[in-house]
C-alpha positions, 0 to 999 in steps of 0.5 A: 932675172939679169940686169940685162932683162931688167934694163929691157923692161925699163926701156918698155916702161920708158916707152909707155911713158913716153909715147903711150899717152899719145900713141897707144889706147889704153889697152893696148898699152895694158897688152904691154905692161902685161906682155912685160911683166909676163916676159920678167916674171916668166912663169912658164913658156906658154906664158911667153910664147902667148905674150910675144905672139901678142905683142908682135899681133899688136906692133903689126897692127900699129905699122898697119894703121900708120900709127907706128913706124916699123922701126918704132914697132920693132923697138919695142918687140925687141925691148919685150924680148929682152925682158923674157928668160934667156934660155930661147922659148921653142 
């Protein structure tokens, strides 16, 4: 773990405070939290790999029900992203 990474995943906790109360039903924000602590733990790239598909099929979702602005939706993959290992998952 990185200060980097970790700074990542206080940029998506952050983000469920701030908009998961009002923008995110309950499981979804439970598919963040644990797509994050997924991403900072990395225990194995399955894992990652089954956690970014996740979140990416739910940031689309959020775009597509105009609950989310792209750029919101983007944010926060991108935020998740940063949580995962450096080394990049094939």
């Amino acid at each position: 773990m990185n200060t980097e990474r970790t700074h990542a995943y206080g940029r998506v906790v952050k983000t469920l405070d701030d908009l998961g109360p009002t923008k995110l039903q309950p499981a979804e924000r439970d598919r963040v939290r644990e797509a994050a602590d997924t991403l900072i733990f990395a225990a194995g790239l399955e894992d990652v790999r089954a956690a970014l598909e996740d979140v990416d099929a739910l940031a689309e979702h959020l775009v597509l029900s105009d609950r989310w602005s792209e750029e919101r939706a983007r944010q926060l993959v991108e935020d998740l992203v940063a949580c995962g290992p450096v080394t990049p998952v094939p």
